[in-house]
Rosetta silent file (secondary structure, phi, psi, omega in degrees, C-alpha in Angstrom):
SEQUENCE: XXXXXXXXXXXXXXXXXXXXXXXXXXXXXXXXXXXXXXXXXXXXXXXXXXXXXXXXXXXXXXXXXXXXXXXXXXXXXXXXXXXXXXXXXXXXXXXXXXXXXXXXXXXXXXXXXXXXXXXXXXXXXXXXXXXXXXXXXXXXXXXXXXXXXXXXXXXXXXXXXXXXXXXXXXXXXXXXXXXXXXXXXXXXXXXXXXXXXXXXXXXXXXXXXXXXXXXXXXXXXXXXXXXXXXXXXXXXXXXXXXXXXXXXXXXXX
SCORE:     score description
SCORE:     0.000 S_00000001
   1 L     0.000  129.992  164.335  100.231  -46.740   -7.616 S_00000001
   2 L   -33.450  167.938 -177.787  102.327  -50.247   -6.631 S_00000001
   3 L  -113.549  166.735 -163.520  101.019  -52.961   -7.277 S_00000001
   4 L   -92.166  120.191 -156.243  100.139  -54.770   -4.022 S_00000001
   5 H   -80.393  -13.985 -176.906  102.535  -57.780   -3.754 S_00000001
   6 H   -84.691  -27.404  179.898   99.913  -60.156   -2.157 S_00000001
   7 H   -61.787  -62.858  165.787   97.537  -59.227   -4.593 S_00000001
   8 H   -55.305  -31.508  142.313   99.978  -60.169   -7.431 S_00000001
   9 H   -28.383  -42.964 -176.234  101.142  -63.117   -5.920 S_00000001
  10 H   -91.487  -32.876 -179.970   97.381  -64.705   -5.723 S_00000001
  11 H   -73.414  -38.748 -151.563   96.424  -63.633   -9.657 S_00000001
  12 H   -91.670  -21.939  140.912   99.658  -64.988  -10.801 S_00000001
  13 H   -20.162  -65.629 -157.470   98.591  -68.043   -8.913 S_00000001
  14 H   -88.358   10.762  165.510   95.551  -68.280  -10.082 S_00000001
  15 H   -80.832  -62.768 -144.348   97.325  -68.094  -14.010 S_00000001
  16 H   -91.880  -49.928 -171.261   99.837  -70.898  -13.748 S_00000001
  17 L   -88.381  108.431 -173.699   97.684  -72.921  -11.192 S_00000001
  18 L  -154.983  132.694  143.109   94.437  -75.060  -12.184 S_00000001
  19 L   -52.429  159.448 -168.434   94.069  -78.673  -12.859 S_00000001
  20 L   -92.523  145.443  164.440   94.307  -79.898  -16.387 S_00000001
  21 L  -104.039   50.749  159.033   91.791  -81.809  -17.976 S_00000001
  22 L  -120.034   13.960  171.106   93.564  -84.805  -17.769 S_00000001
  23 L   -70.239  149.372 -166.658   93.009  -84.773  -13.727 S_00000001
  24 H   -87.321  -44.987  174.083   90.891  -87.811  -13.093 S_00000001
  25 H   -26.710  -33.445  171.555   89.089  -85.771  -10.641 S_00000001
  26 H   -69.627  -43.767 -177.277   86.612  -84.350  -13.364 S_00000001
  27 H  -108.494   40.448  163.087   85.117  -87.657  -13.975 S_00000001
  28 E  -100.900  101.387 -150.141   85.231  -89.018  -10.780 S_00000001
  29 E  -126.049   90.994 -175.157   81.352  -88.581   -9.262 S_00000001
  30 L    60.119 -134.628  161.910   81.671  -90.442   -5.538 S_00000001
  31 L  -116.436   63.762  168.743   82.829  -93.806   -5.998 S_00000001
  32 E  -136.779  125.790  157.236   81.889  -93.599  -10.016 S_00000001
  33 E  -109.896  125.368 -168.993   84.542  -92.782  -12.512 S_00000001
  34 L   -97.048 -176.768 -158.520   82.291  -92.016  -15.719 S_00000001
  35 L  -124.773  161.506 -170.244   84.400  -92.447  -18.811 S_00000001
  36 L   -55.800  -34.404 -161.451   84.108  -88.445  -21.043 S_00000001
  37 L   -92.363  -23.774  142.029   81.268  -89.766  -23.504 S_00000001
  38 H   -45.481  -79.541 -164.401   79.411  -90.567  -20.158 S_00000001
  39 H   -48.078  -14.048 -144.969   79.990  -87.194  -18.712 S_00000001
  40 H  -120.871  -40.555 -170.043   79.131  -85.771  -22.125 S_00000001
  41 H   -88.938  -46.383 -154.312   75.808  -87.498  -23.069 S_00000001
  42 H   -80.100   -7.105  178.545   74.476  -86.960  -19.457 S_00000001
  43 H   -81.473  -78.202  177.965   75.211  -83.164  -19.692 S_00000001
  44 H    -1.653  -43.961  172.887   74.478  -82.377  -23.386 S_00000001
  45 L   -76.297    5.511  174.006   70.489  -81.522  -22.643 S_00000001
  46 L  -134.006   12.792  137.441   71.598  -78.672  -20.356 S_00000001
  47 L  -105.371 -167.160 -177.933   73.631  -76.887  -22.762 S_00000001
  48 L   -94.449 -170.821 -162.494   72.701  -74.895  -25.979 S_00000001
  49 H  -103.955  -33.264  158.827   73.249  -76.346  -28.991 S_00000001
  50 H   -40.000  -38.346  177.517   74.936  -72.898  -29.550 S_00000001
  51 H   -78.958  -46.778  161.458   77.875  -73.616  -26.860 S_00000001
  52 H   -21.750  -83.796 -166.326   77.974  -77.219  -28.187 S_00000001
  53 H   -79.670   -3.385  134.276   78.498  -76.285  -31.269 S_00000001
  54 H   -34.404  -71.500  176.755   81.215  -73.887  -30.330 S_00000001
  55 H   -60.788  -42.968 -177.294   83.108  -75.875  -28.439 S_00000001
  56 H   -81.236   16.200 -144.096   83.297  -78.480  -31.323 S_00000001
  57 H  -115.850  -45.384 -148.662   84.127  -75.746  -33.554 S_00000001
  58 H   -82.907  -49.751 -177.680   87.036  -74.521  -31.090 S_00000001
  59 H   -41.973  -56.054 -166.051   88.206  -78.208  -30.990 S_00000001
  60 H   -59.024  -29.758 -170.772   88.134  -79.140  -34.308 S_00000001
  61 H  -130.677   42.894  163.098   91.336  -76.386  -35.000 S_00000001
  62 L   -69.573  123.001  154.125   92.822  -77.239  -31.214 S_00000001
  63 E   -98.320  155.633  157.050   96.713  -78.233  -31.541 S_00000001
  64 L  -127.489   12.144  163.315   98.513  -80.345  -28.699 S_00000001
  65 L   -83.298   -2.824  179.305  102.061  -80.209  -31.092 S_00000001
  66 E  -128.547  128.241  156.130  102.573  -76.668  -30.364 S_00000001
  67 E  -122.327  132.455 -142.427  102.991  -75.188  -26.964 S_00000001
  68 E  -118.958  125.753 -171.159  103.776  -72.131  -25.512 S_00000001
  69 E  -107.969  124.837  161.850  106.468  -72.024  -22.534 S_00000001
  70 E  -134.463  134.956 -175.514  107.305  -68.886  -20.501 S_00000001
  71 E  -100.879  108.398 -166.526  110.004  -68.414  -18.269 S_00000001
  72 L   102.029    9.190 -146.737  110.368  -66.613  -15.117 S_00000001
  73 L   -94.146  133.865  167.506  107.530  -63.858  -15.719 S_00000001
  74 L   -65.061  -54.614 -160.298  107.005  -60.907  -13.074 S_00000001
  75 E  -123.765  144.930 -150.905  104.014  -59.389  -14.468 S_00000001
  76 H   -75.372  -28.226  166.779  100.509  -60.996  -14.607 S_00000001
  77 H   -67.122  -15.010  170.422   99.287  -58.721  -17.199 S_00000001
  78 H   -92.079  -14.187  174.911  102.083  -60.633  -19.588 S_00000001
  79 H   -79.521  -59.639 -172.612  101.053  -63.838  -18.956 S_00000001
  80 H   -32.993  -43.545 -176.464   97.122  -62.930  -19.143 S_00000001
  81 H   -88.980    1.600  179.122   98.225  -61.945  -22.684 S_00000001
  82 H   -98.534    3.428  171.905  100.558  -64.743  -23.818 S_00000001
  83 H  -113.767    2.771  169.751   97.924  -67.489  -22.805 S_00000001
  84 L   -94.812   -3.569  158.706   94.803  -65.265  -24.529 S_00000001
  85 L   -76.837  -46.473  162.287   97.280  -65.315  -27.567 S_00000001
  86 L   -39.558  -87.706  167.159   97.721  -68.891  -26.784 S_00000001
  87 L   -27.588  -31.155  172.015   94.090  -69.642  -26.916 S_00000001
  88 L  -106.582   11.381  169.554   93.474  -67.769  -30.085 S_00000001
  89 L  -116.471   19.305  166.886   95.962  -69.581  -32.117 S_00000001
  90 L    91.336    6.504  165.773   94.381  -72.794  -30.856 S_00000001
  91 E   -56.277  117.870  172.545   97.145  -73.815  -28.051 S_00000001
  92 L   -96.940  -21.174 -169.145   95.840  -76.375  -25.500 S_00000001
  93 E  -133.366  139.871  161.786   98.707  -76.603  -23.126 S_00000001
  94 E  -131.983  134.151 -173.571  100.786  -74.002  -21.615 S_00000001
  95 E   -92.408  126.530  153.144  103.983  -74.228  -19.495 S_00000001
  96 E  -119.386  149.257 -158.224  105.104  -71.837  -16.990 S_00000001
  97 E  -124.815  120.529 -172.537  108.681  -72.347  -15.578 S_00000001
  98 L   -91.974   48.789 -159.044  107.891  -70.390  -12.410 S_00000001
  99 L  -108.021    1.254  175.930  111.331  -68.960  -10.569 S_00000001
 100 L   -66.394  177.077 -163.361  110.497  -65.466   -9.793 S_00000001
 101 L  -123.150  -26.635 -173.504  110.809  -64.285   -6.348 S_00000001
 102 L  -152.319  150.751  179.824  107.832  -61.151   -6.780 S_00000001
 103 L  -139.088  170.839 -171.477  105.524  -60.321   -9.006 S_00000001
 104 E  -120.755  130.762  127.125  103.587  -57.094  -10.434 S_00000001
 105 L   -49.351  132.723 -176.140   99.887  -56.995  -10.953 S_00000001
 106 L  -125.210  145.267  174.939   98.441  -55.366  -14.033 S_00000001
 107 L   -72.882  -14.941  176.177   94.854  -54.881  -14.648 S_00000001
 108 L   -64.018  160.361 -160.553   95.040  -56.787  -18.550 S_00000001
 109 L  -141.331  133.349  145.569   92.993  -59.835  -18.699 S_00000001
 110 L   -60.690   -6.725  145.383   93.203  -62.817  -20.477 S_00000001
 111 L    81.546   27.032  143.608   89.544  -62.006  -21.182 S_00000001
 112 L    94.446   31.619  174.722   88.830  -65.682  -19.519 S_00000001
 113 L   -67.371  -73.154  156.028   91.375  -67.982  -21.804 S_00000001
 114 L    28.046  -62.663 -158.567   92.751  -69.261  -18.748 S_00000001
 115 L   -74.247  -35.041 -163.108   89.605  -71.340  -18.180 S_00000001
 116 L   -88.275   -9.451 -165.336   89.861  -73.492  -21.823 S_00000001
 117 L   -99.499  138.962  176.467   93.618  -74.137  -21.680 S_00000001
 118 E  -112.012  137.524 -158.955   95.561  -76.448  -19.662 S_00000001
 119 E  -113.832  125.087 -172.206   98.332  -74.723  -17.823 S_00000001
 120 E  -116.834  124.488  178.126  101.245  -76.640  -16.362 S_00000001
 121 E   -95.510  138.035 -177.697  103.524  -75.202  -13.572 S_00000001
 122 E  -131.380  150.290 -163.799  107.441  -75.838  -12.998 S_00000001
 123 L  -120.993   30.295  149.604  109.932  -74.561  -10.615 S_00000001
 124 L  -164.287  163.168 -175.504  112.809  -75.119  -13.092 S_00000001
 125 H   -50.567  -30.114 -164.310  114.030  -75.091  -16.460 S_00000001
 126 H   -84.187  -57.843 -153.812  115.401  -79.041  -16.194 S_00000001
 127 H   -74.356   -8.206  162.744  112.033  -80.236  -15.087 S_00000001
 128 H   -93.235    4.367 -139.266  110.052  -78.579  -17.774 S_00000001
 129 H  -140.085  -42.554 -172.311  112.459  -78.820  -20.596 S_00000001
 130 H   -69.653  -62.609 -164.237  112.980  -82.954  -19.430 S_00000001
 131 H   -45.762  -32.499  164.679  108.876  -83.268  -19.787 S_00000001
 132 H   -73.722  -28.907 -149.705  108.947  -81.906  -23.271 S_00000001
 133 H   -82.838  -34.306  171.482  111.472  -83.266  -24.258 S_00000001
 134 H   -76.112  -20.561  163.691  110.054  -87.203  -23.249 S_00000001
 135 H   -67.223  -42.795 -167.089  106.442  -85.702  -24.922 S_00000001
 136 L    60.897   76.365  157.067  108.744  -85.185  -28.187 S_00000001
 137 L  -144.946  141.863  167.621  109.016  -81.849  -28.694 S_00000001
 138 E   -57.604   98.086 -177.284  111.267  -79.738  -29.899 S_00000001
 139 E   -52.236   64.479 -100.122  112.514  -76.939  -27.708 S_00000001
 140 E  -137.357  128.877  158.075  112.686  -73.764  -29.767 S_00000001
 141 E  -109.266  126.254 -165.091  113.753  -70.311  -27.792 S_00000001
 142 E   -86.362  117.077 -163.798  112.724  -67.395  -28.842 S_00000001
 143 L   171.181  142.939  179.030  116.331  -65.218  -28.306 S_00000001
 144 L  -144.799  107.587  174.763  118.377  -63.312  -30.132 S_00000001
 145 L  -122.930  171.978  146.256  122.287  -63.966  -30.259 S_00000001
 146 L   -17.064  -74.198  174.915  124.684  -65.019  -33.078 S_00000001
 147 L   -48.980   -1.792 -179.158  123.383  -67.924  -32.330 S_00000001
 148 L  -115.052  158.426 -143.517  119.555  -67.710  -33.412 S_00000001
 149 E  -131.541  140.551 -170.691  118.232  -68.166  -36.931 S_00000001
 150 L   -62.844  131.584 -167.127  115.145  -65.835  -38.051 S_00000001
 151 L   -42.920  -64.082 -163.929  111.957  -67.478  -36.532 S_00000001
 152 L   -62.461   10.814  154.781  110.434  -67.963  -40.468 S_00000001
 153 L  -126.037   57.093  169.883  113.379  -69.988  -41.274 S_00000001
 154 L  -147.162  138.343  176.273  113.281  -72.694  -38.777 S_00000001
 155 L   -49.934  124.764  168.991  110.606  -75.826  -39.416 S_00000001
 156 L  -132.111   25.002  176.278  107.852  -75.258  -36.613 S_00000001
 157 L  -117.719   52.661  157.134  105.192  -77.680  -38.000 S_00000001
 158 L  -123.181 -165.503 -167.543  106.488  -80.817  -36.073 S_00000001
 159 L   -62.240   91.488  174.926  106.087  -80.794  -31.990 S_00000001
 160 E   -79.577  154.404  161.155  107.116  -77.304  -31.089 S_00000001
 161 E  -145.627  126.283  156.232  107.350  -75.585  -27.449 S_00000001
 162 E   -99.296  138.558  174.705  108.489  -72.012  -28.174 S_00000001
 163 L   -87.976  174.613  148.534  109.990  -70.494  -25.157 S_00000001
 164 L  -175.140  155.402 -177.431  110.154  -67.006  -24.222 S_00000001
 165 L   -79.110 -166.057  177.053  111.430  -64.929  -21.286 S_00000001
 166 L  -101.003 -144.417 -154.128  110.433  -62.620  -18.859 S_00000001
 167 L   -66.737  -44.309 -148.301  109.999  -58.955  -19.060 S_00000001
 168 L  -117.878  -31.314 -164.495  113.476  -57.650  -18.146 S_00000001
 169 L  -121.414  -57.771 -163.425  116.528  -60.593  -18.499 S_00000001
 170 L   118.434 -174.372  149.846  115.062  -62.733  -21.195 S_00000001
 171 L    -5.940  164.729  171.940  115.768  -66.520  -21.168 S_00000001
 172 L  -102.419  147.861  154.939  117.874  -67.950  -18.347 S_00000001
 173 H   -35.752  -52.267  170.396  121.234  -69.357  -18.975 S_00000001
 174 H   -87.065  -39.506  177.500  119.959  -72.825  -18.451 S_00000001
 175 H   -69.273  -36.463  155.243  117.069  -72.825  -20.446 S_00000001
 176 H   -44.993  -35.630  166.547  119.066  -71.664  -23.339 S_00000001
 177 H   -67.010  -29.542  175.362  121.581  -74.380  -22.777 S_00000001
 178 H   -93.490  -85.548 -144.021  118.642  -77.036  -23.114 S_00000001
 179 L   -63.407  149.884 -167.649  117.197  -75.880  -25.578 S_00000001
 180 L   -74.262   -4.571 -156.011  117.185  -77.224  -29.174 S_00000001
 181 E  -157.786  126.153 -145.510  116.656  -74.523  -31.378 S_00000001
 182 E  -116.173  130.877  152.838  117.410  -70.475  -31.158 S_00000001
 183 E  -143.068  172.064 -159.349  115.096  -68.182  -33.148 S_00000001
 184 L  -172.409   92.521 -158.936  114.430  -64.444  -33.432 S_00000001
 185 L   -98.653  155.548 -149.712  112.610  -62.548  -34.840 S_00000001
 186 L   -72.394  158.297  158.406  113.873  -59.402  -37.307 S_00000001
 187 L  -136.877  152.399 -171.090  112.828  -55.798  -36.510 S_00000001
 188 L  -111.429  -29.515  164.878  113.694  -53.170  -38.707 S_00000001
 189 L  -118.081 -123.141 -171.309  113.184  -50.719  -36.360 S_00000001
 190 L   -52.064  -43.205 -143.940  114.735  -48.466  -33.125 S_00000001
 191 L   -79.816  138.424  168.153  113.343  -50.743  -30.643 S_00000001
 192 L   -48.746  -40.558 -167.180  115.340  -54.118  -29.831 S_00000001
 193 L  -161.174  145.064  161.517  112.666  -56.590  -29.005 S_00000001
 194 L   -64.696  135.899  159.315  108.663  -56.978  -29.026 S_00000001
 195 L   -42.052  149.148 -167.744  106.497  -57.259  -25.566 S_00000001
 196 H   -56.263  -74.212 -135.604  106.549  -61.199  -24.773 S_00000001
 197 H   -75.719  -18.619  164.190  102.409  -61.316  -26.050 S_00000001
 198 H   -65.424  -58.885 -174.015  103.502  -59.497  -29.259 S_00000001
 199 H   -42.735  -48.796 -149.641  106.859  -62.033  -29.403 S_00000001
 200 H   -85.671  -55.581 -160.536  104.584  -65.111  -28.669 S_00000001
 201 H   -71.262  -38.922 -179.998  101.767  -63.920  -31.191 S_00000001
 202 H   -85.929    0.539  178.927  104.247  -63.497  -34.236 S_00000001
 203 H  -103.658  -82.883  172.651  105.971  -66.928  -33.939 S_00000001
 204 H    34.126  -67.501 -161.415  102.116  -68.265  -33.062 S_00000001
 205 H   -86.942  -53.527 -173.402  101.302  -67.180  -36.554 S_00000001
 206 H   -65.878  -39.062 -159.488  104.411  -68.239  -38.574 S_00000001
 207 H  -104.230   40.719  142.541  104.388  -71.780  -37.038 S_00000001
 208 H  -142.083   14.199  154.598  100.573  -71.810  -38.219 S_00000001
 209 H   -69.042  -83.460 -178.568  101.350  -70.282  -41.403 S_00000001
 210 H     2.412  -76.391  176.760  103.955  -73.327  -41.795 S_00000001
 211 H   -41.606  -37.410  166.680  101.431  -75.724  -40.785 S_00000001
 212 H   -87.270   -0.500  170.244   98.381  -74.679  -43.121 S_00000001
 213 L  -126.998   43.189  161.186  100.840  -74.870  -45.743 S_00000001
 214 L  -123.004  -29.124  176.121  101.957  -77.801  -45.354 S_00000001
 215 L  -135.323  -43.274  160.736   99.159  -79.966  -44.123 S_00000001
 216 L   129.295    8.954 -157.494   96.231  -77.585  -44.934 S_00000001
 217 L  -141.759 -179.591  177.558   94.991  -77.696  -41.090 S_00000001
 218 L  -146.216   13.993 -146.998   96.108  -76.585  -38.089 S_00000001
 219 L  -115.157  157.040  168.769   93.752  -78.938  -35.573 S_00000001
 220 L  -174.205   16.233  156.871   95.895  -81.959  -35.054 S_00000001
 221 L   -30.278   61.509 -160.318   93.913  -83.526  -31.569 S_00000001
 222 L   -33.304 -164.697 -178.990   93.450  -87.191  -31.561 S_00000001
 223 L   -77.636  -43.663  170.622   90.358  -88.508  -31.023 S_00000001
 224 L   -36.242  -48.707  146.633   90.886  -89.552  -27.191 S_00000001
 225 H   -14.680  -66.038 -163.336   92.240  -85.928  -26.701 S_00000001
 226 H  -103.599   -1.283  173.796   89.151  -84.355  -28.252 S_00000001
 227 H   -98.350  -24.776 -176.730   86.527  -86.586  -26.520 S_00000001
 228 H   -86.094  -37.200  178.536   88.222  -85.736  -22.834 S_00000001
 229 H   -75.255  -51.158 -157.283   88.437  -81.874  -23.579 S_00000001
 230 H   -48.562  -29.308 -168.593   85.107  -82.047  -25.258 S_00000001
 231 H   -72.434  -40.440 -153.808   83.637  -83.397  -21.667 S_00000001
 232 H   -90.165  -23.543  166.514   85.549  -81.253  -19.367 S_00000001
 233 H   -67.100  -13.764  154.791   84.565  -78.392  -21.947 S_00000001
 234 H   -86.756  -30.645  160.606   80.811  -79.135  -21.356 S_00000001
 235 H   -67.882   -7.511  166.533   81.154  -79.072  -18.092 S_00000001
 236 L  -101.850   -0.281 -151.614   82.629  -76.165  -17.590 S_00000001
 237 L  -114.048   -0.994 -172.207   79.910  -74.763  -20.290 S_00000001
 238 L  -128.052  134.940 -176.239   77.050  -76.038  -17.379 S_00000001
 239 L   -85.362  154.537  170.361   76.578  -74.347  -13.971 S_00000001
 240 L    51.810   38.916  160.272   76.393  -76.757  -11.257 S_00000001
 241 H   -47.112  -46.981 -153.449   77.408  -79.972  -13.389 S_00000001
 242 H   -94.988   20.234  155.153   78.807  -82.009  -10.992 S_00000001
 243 H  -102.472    4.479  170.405   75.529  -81.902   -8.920 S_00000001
 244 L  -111.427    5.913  179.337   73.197  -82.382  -11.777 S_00000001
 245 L  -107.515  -28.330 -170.526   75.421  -85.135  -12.823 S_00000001
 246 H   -83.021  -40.522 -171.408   75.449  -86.496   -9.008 S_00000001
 247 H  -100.851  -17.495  168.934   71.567  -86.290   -8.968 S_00000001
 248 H   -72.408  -14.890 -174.289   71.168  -88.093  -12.645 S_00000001
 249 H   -98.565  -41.028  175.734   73.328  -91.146  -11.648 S_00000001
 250 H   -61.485  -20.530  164.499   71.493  -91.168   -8.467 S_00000001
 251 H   -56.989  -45.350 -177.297   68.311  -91.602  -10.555 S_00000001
 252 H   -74.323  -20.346  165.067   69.408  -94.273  -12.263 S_00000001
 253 L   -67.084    0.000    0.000   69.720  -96.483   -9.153 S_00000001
């Protein structure tokens, strides 16, 4: 059956679009901005100690030097799976460079990654490619020409954004021209190329092999980082937070 174009249009929306939890807007309460270790101590009695210690668990082996870019993708079921691949190799931020014209719905699910990750949208190659590039990271596209060097021989444990394309043309012309670094990975057999969430999952894993052999860790968060996710990560871990946070400040007056 088609997939229903309005339908795919609002899930692929509702991939690529969310504030981040560096929007000020989570710890803004009225005219109170609580600082995260506010928001965090006034919450903390209405989770379990189980989600708690989860979330500092999840944290503790969180990267923000590696990030996962994809450009141009059609069908919603490949994005659900390149950000629940994202999420399970410890990626906090993901880029989508958003230029399609239609999209396809698929019933796969990011099985609810979506929610822990912060997902940034762009409507071109220049303006996501300038924003990494001023973060200082290294652009690395996942492509395979003359020009690209087998992913497991290129360094990927300094600030990485691996790219990758959409379903059917691959990379763009311009995002290949920006970018710093070409990789590819070998197959031995008929088929030419891996599904993106396969593609995305095996450089995932080599540039956290790299990393664990190199540094021993793969967590790299500062502290600032990990006390602002940890907050917006309890808060997302408590129903009806920002009214039980709304009626606790109101106590205190």
């Amino acid at each position: 059956m088609p997939s229903d174009p309005v339908v795919a249009r609002y899930e692929m929306r509702r991939l690529l679009t969310r504030r981040t939890s560096r929007d000020p807007e989570w710890f803004t309460f009225g005219d109170r901005i609580l600082s995260p270790s506010e928001v965090t101590a006034l919450l903390e009695p209405y989770a379990t100690k189980e989600r708690l210690a989860t979330i500092d668990e999840v944290l503790d082996r969180r990267t923000s030097s590696l990030t996962v870019v994809v450009e141009g993708m059609v069908d919603t079921g490949n994005v659900a799976a390149v950000l629940r691949t994202a999420d399970g190799f410890g990626v906090q931020d993901f880029h989508a460079i958003d230029t399609a014209r239609s999209y396809k719905h698929s019933k796969r699910t990011s099985q609810g990654a979506e929610k822990w990750i912060d997902r940034y949208r762009w409507r071109s190659p220049a303006e996501c490619v300038a924003y990494l590039h001023e973060s200082g990271f290294e652009v690395v596209a996942a492509h395979l020409d003359p020009e690209s060097s087998p992913v497991d021989q290129v360094d990927l444990t300094g600030r990485t954004a691996l790219v990758f394309g959409n379903e059917l043309e691959g990379l763009s012309d311009e995002l290949l021209a920006l970018a710093d670094e070409r990789v590819y990975i070998p197959i031995t057999g008929f088929v030419q190329s891996f599904n993106i969430s396969v593609a995305a999952a095996l450089c995932l894993y080599e540039a956290r092999r790299q990393r664990m052999a190199t540094t021993g860790g793969h967590g790299d968060l500062d502290p600032t980082d990990r006390e602002r996710l940890r907050a917006v990560h309890v808060m997302k871990s408590v129903r009806h937070h920002r009214q039980i946070i709304e009626r606790l400040l109101a106590d205190e007056e």
